[in-house]
C-alpha positions as a Python dict, from the first residue, in 0.01 Angstrom:
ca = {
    (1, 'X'): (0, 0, 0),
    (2, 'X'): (-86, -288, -231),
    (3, 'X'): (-318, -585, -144),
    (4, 'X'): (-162, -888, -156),
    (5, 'X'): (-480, -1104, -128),
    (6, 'X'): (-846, -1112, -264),
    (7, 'X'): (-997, -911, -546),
    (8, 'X'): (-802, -622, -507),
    (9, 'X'): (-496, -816, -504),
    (10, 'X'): (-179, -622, -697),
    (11, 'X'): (-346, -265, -663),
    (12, 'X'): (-417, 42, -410),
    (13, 'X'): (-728, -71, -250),
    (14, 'X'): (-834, 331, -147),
    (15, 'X'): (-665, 455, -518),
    (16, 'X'): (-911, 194, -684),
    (17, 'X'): (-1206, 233, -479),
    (18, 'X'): (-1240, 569, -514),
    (19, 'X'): (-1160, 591, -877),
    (20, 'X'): (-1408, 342, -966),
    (21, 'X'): (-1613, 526, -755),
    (22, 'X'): (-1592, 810, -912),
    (23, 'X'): (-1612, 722, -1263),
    (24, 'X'): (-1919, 450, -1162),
    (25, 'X'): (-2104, 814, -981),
    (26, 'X'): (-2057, 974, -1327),
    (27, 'X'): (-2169, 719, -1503),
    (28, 'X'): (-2508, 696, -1302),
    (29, 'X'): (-2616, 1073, -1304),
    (30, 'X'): (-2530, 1069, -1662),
    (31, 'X'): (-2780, 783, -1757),
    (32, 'X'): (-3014, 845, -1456),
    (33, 'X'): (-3062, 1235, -1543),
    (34, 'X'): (-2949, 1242, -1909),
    (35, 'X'): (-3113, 1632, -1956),
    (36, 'X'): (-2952, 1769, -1675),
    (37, 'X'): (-2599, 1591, -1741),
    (38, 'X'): (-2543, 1731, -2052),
    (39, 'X'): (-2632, 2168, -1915),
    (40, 'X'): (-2409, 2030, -1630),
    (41, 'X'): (-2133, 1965, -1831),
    (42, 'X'): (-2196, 2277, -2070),
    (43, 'X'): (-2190, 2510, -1770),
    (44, 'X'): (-1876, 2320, -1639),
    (45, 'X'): (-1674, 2377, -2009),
    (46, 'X'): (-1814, 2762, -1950),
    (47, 'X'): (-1673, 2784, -1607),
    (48, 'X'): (-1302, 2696, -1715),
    (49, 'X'): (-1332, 2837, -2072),
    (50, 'X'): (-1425, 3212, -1895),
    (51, 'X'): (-1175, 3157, -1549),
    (52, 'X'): (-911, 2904, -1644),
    (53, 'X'): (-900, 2965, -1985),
    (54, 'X'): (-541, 3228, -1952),
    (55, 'X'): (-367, 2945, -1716),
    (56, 'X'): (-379, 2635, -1976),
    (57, 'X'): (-216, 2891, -2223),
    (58, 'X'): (5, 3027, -2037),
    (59, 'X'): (106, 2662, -1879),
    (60, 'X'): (144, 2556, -2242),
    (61, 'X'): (395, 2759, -2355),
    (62, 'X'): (594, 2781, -1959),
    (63, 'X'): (585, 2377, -2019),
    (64, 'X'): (786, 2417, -2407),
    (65, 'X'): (1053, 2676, -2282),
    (66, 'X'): (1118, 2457, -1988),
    (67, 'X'): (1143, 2153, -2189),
    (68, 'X'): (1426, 2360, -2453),
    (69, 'X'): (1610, 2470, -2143),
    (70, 'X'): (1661, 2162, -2010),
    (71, 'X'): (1759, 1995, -2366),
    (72, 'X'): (2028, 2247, -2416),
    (73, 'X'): (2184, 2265, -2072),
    (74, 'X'): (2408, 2052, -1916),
    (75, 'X'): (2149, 1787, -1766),
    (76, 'X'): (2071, 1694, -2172),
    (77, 'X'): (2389, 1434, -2134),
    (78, 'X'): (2225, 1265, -1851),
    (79, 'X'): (2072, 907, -1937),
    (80, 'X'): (1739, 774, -1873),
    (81, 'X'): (1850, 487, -1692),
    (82, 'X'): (2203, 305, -1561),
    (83, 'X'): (2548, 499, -1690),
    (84, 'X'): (2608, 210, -1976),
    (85, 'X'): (2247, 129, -2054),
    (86, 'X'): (2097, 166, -2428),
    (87, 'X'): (1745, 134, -2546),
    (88, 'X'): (1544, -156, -2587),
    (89, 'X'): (1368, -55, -2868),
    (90, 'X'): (1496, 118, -3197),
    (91, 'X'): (1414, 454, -3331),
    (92, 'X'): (1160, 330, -3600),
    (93, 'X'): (990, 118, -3287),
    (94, 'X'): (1003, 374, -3034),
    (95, 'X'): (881, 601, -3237),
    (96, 'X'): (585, 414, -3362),
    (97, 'X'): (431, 344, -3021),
    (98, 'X'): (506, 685, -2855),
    (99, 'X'): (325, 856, -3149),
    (100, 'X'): (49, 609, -3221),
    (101, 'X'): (22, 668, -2799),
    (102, 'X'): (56, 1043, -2807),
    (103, 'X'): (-167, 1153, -3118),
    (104, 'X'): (-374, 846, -3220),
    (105, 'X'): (-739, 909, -3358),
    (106, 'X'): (-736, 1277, -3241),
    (107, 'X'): (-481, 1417, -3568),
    (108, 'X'): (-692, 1166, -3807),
    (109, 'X'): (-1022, 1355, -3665),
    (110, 'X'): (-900, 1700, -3687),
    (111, 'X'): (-644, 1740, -3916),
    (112, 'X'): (-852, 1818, -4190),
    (113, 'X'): (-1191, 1967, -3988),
    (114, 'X'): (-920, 2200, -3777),
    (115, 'X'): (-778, 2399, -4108),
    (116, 'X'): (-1103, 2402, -4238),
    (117, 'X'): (-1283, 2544, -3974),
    (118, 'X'): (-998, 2786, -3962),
    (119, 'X'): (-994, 2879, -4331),
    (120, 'X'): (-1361, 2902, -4352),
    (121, 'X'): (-1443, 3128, -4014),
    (122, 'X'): (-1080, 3276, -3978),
    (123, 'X'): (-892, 3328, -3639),
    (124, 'X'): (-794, 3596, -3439),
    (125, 'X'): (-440, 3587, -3579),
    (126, 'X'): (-576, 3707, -3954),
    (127, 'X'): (-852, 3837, -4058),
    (128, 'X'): (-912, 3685, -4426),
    (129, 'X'): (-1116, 3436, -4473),
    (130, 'X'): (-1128, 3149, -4799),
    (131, 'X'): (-837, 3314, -4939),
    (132, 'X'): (-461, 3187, -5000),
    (133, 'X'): (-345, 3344, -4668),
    (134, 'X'): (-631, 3199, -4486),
    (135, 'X'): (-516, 2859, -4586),
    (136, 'X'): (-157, 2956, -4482),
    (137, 'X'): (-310, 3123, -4140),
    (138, 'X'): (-523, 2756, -4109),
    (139, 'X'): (-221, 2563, -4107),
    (140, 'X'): (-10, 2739, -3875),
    (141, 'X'): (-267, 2733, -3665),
    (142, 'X'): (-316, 2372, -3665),
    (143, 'X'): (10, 2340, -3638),
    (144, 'X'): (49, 2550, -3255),
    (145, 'X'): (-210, 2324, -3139),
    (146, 'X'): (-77, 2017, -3251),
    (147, 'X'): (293, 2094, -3235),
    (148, 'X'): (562, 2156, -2997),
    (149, 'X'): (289, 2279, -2686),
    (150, 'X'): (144, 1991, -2751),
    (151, 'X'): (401, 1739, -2709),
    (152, 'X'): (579, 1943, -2466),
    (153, 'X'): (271, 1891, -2248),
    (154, 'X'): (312, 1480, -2241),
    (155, 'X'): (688, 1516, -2219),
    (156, 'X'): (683, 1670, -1870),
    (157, 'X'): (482, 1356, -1717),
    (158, 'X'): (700, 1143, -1927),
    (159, 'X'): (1061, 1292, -1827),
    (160, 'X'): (959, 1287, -1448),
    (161, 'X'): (853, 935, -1435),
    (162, 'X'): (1181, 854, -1637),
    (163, 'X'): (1406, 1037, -1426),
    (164, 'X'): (1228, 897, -1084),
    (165, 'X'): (1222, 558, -1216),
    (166, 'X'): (1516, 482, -1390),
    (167, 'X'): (1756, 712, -1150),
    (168, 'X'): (1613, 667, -853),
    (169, 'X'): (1464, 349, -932),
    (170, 'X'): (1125, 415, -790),
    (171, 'X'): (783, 232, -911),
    (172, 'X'): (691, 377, -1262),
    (173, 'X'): (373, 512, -1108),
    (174, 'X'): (213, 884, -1120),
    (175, 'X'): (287, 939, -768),
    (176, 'X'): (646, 877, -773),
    (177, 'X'): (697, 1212, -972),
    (178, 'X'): (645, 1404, -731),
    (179, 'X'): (880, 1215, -497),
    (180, 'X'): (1188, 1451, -499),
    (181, 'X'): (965, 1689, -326),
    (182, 'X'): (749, 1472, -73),
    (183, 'X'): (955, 1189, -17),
    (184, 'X'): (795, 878, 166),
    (185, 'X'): (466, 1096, 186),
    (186, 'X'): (359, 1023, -175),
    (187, 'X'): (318, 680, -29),
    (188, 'X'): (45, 747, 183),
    (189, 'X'): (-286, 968, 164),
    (190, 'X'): (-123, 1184, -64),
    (191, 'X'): (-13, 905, -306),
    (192, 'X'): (-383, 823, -348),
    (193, 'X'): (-484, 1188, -410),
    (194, 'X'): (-233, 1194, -683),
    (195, 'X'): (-327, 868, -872),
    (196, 'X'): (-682, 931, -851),
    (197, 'X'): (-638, 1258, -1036),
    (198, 'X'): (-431, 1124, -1267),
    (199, 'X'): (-707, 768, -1311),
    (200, 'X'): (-974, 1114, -1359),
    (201, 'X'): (-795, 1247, -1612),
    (202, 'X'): (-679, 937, -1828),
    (203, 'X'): (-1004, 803, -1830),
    (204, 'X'): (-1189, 1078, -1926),
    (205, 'X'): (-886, 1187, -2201),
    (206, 'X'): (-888, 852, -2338),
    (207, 'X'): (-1308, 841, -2366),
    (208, 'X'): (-1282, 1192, -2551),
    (209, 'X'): (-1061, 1011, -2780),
    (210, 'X'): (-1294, 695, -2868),
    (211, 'X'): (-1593, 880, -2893),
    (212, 'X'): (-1426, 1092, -3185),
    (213, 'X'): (-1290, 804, -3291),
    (214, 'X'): (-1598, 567, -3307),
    (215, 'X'): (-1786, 881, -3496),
    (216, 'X'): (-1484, 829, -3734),
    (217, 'X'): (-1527, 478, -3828),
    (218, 'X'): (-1912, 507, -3819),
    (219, 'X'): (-1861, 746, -4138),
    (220, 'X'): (-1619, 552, -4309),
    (221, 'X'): (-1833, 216, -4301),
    (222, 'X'): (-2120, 461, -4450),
    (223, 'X'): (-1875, 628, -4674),
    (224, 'X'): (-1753, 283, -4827),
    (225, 'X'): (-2046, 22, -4716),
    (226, 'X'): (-2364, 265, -4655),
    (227, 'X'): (-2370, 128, -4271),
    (228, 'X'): (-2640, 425, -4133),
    (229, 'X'): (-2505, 708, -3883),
    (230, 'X'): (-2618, 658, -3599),
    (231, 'X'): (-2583, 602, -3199),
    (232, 'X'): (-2671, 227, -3164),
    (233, 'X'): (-2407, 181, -3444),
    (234, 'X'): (-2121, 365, -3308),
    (235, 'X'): (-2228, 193, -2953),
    (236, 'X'): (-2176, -168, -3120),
    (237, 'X'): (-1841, -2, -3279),
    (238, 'X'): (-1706, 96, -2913),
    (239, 'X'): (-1791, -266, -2805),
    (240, 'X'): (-1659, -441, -3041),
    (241, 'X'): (-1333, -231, -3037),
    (242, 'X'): (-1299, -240, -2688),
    (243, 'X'): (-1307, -640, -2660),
    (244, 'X'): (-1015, -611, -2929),
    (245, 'X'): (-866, -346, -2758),
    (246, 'X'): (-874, -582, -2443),
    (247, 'X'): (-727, -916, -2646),
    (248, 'X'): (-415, -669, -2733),
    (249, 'X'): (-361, -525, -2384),
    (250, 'X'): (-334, -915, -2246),
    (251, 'X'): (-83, -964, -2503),
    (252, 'X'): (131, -731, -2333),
    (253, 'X'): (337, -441, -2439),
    (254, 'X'): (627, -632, -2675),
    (255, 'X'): (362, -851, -2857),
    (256, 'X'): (15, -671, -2927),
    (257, 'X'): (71, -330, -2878),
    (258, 'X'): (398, -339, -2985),
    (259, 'X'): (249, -450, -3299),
    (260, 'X'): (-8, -259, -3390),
    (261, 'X'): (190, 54, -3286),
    (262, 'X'): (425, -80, -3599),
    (263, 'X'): (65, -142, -3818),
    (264, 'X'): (-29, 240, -3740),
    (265, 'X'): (298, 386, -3856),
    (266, 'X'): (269, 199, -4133),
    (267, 'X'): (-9, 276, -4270),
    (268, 'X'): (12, 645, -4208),
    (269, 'X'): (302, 642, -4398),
    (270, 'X'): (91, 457, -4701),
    (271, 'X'): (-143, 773, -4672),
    (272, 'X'): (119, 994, -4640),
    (273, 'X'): (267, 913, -4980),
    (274, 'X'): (-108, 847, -5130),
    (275, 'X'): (-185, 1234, -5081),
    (276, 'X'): (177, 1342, -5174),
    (277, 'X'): (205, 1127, -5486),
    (278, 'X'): (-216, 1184, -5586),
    (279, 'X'): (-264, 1468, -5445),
    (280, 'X'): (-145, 1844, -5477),
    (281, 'X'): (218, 1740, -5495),
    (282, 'X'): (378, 2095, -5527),
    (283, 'X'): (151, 2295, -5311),
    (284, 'X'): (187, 2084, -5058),
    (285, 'X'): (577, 2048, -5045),
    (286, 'X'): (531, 2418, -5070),
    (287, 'X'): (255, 2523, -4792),
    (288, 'X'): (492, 2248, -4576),
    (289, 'X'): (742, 2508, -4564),
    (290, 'X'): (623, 2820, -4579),
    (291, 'X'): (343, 2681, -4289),
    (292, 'X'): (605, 2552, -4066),
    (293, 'X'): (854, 2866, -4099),
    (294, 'X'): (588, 3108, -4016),
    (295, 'X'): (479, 2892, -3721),
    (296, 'X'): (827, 2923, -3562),
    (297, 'X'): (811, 3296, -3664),
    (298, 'X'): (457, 3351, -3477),
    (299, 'X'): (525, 3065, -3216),
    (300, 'X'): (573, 3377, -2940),
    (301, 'X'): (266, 3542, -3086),
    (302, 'X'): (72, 3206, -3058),
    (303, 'X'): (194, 3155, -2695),
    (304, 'X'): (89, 3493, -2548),
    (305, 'X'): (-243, 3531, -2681),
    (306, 'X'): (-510, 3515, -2386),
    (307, 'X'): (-863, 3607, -2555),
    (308, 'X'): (-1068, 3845, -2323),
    (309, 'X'): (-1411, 3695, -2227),
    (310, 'X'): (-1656, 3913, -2474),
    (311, 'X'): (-1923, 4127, -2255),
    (312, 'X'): (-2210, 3952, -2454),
    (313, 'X'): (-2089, 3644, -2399),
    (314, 'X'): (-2314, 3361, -2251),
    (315, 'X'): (-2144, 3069, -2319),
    (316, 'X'): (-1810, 2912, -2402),
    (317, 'X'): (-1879, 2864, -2722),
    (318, 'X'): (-1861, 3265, -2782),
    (319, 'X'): (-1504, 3273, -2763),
    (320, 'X'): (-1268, 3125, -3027),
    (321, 'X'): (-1046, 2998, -2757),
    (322, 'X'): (-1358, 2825, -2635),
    (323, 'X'): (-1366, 2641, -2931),
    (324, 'X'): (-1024, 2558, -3007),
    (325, 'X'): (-692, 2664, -2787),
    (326, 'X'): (-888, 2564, -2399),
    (327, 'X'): (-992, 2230, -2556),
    (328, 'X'): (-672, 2124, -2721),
    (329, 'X'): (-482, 2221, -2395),
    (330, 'X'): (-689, 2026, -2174),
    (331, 'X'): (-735, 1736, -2413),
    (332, 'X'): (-363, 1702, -2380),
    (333, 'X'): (-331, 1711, -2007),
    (334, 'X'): (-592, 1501, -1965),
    (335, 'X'): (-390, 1228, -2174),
    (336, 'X'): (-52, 1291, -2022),
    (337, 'X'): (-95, 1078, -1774),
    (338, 'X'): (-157, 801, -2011),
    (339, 'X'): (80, 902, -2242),
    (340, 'X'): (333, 1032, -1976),
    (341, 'X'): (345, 651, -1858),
    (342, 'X'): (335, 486, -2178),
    (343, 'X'): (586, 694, -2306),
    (344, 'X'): (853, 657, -2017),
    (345, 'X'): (801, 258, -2058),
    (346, 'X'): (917, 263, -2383),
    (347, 'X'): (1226, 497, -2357),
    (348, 'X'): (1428, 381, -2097),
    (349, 'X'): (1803, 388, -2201),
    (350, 'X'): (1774, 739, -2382),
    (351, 'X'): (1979, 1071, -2301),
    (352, 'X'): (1759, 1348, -2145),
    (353, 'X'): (1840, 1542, -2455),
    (354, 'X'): (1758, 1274, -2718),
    (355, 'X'): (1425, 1209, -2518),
    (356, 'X'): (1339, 1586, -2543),
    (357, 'X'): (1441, 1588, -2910),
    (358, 'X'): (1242, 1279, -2999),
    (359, 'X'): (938, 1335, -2760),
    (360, 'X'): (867, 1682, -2899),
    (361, 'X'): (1050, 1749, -3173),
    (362, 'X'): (1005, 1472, -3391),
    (363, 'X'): (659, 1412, -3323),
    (364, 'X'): (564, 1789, -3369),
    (365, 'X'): (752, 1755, -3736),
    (366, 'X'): (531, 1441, -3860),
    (367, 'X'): (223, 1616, -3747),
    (368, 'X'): (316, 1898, -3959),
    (369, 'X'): (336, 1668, -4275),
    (370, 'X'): (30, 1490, -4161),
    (371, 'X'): (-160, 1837, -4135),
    (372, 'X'): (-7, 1932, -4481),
    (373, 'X'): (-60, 1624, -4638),
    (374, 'X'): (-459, 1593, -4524),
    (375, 'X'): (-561, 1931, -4470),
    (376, 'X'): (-346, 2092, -4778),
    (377, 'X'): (-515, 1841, -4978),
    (378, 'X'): (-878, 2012, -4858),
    (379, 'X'): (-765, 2346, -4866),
    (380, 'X'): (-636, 2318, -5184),
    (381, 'X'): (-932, 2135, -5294),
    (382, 'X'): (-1152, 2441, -5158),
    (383, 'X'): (-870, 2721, -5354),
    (384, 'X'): (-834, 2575, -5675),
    (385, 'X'): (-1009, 2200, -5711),
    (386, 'X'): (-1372, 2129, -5714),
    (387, 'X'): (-1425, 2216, -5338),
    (388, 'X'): (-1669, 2088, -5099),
    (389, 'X'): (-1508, 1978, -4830),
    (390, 'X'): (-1585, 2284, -4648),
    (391, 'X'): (-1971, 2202, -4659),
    (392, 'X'): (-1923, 1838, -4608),
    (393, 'X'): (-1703, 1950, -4260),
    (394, 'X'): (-1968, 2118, -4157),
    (395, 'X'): (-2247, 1917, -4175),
    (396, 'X'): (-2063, 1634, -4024),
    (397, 'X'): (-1706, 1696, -3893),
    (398, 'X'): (-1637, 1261, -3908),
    (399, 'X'): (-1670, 1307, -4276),
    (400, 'X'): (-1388, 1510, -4346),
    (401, 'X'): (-1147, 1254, -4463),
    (402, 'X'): (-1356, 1134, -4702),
    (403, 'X'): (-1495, 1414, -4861),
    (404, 'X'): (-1136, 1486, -4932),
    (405, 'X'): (-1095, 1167, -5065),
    (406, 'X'): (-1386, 1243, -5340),
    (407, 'X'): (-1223, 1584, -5369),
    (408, 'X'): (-928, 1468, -5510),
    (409, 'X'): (-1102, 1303, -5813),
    (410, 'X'): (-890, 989, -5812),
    (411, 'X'): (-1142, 689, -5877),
    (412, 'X'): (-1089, 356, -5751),
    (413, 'X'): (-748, 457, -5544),
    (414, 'X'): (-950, 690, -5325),
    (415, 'X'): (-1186, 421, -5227),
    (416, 'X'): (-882, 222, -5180),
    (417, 'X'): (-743, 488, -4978),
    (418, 'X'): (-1106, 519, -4774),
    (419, 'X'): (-1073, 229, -4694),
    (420, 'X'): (-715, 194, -4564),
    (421, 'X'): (-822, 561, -4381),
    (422, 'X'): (-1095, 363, -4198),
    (423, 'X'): (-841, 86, -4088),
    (424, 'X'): (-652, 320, -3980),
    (425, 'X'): (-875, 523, -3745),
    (426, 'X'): (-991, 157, -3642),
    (427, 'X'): (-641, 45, -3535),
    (428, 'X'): (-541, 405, -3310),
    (429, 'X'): (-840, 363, -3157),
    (430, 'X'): (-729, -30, -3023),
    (431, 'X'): (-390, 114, -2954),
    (432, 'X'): (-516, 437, -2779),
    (433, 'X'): (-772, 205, -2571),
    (434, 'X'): (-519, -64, -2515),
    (435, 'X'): (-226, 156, -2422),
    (436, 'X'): (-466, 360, -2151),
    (437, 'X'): (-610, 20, -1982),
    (438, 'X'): (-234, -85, -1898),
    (439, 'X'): (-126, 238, -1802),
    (440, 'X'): (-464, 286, -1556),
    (441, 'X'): (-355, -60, -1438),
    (442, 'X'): (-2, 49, -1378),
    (443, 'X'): (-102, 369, -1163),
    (444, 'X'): (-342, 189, -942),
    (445, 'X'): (-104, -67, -919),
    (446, 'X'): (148, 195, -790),
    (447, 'X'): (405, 144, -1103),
    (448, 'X'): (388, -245, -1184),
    (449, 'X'): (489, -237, -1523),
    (450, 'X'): (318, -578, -1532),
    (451, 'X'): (-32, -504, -1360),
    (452, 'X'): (-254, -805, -1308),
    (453, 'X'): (-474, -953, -1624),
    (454, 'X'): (-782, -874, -1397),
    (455, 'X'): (-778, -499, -1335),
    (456, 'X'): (-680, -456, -1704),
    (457, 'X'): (-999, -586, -1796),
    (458, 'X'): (-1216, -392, -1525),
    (459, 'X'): (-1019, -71, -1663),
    (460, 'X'): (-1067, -141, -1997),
    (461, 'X'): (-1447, -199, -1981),
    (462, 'X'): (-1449, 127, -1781),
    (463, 'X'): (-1308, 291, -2076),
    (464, 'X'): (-1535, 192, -2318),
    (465, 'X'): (-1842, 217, -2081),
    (466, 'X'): (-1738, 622, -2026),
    (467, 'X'): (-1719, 689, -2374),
    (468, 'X'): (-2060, 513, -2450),
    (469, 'X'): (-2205, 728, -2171),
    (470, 'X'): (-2074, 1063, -2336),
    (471, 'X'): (-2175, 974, -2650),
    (472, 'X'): (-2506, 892, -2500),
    (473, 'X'): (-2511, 1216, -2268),
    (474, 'X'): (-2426, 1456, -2579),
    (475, 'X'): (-2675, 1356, -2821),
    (476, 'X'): (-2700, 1575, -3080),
    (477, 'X'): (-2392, 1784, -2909),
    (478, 'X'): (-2145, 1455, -2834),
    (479, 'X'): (-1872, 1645, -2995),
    (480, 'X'): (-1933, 1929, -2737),
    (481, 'X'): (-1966, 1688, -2421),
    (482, 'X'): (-1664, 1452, -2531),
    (483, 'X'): (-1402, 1774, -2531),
    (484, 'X'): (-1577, 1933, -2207),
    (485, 'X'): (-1473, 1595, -2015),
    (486, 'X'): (-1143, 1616, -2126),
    (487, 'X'): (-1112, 2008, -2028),
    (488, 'X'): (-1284, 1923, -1700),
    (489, 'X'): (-1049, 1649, -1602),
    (490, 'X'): (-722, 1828, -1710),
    (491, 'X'): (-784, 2096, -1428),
    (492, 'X'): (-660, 1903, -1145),
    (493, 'X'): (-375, 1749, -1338),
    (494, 'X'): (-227, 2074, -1446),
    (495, 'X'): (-174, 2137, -1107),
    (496, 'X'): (40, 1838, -1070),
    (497, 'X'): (210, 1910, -1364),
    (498, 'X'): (387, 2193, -1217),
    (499, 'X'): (476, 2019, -926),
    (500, 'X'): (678, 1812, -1156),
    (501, 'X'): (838, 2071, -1308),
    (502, 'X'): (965, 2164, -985),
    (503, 'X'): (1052, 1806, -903),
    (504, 'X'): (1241, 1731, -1250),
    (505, 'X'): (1474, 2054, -1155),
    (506, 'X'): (1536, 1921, -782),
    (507, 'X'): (1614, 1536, -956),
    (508, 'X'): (1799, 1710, -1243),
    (509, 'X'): (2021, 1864, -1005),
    (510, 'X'): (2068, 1630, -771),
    (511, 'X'): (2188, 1383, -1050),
    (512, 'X'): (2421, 1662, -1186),
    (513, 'X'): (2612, 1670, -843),
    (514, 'X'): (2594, 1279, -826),
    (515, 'X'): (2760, 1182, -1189),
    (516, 'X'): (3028, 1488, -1066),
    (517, 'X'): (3137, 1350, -761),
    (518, 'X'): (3153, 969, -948),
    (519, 'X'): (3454, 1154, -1196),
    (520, 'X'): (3770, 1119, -1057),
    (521, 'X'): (4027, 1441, -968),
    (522, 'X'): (4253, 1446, -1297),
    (523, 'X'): (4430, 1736, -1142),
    (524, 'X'): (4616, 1539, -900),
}
């Protein structure tokens, strides 16, 4: 039910209030009992990390061999929209603003910190540790949690609102997935239920997100200009980012964020060839390979492996999963929803099969060469070059990309490329922000693909506001309390996620039998 008068005019009046509400209730206990906030929020990440931690894996890898079934069966042929319909966008464009959407600050953040950490402390898939195989363990490992789970997680949200909307032209809204299975119902109490999950989980996803981001840029501008490190700084960076982010999202999808999408992609392909050309050229052509084949080799072994909670364990952070496989997992859930809707806006006019293909597949490839090209550069740096990155990491895990950059021992073109690193982080982090304030928007707004200027600047504030707050709440441990929202939010959503599953088989199907009985009897 939409409001077609007064404030709330163009949205769900009970999906709005009580997502406000909720996020507005967070936002108060966090500032009015900052202490007790932040064990609140360490106990929650415990609480999933030790119960929950077996279903996100588990979901994970039931989400990627759904995804491959679907692509190579007979519903691959059918198109994302009307029978003679082509995309709007081309590939180069498309892509762009589905992976600046899908990946954004987090693979600038962590692809460099993840190896590290993982070639430094090893993982429970090798047991060397600041060798040659470590480095080759590191990036495989980076590689499963940035890879095909990964994208196969925002592909689900994003196939089901594609199939609902453009074949049984429903509202591009959250709710509307699960429509093949409820009918009418998702219109009512149940609708709201839905959206305000999904509101939950974008909002919190996206915050995780800026906060890493913000860190980012605040250790660039000291890396380059010697602007301190410090909370009131990165709170004046997620202000001042968040009015720009707002200024694009009124532009609309086609002029701002359409845009910078095409800004992003272009200058990740700048640093792509900088640490390519610069860097380690051969080892990392060579680590590309031999990373990504044994990925694909161990993908099964990656997939299956639930880590037992340890008997002297008190805390999440005493499980390796803790740290790295439960966060990832939930980071993504929490952003499908964003992502899920961003991504179906932009793809209309695609085969199921193409979708699948370039959703997943072609994203999980360029965040293998990103990976390479970033964290090869480190680890080679730590094997054979004048190391360091390792200690820099973990002192501070923002400085990562430049203590590469210093690592490489390439003068003035490594400031240069510090720099264009920091415009970079600066310009997913509008994008990311932008892209979630008109998708939040276009749930509460029940799948307007044009939601009122209004709510996308109460949403967007909202963002911003909820990252400041976690930053705020973590303290010394913001890192920690940034991925436990994103964990914490994801729970509810996963549910819903395999309701769609269920739903994309019953529209699938249904389809099928439809485009079957449109062919004509040859035989006669």
């Amino acid at each position: 039910m939409l409001i077609r008068y007064g404030v709330f005019r163009g949205v769900n009046p009970y999906s709005s209030l009580i997502s406000a509400g909720v996020v507005l209730l967070f936002v108060s206990l966090v500032l009015a009992f900052p202490t007790s906030s932040a064990e609140w929020i360490d106990a929650a990440r415990t609480f999933v990390t030790f119960y929950f931690n077996w279903w996100y894996v588990i979901l994970s890898g039931i989400f990627l061999v759904f995804l491959i079934a679907i692509a190579a069966s007979k519903y691959g042929s059918i198109r994302l929209g009307d029978a003679d319909e082509r995309p709007k966008y081309s590939y180069f464009t498309w892509f762009a603003m589905l992976y600046a959407a899908g990946q954004g600050i987090g693979i600038i953040f962590w692809s460099i910190a993840e190896p590290m950490f993982h070639f430094s402390s090893g993982t429970p898939f090798g047991d060397e540790k600041a060798t040659e195989a470590a480095a080759d363990m590191a990036l495989q490992v980076s590689f499963f949690h940035w890879g095909l789970n990964a994208w196969a997680i925002y592909c689900i949200v994003a196939l089901a609102l594609c199939l609902v909307s453009y074949r049984l032209k429903k509202p591009l809204g959250i709710r509307y997935t699960l429509y093949p299975l409820f009918g009418d119902r998702v219109e009512g109490a149940l609708g709201v239920v839905i959206d305000v999950i999904a509101v939950f989980a974008t909002i919190f996803g996206i915050a995780t997100s800026l906060g890493l981001g913000v860190t980012q840029i605040n250790a660039g501008l000291n890396h380059i200009w010697d602007v301190p490190i410090s909370e009131t700084v990165q709170l004046v960076l997620i202000a001042a980012i968040t009015a720009v982010a707002l200024c694009s999202v009124l532009s609309g999808l086609d002029r701002g964020i359409k845009w910078l999408s095409q800004v992003n992609m272009w200058l990740t392909i700048i640093l792509l060839v900088f640490f390519f050309t610069w860097g380690p050229t051969q080892y990392l052509l060579v680590s590309l390979g031999d990373a990504t084949l044994s990925y694909l080799v161990n993908l099964f072994k990656f997939n299956v492996y639930v880590e037992s909670v340890p008997a002297e364990a008190t805390g999440w952070s005493d499980m390796w999963q803790g740290w790295w496989t439960t966060f990832y997992w939930g980071w993504w859930m929490s952003w499908a929803p964003f992502v899920g809707v961003f991504v179906a806006r932009v793809s209309r006019g695609r085969t199921v099969r193409e979708f699948i293909f370039g959703v997943v597949g072609v994203s999980s490839l360029l965040s293998f060469v990103w990976i390479v090209a970033y964290g090869g550069t480190a680890l080679w740096a730590e094997l054979f070059g004048p190391g360091g990155v390792s200690e820099a990491v973990s002192a501070n895990v923002s400085m990562a990309l430049f203590a590469t950059f210093e690592a490489m021992e390439v003068g003035a073109i490594g400031v240069l490329a510090g720099v264009l690193g920091t415009i970079l982080v600066t310009t997913y982090f509008v994008t990311s922000s932008d892209s979630g304030t008109l998708v939040v928007a276009t749930i509460l707004s029940e799948g307007n693909e044009h939601p009122m200027y209004r709510h996308r600047i109460i949403w967007g504030t909202f963002e911003g506001v909820v990252a400041a707050v976690l930053l705020v709440a973590g303290g010394g441990a913001a890192l920690s309390t940034l991925q436990t929202a994103a964990i914490i939010a994801a729970l509810p959503f996963s549910l819903i996620m395999v309701l769609m599953c269920i739903a994309i088989i019953r529209c699938l199907s249904l389809e099928h039998k439809a485009e079957n009985s449109a062919v004509p009897d040859r035989a006669g």
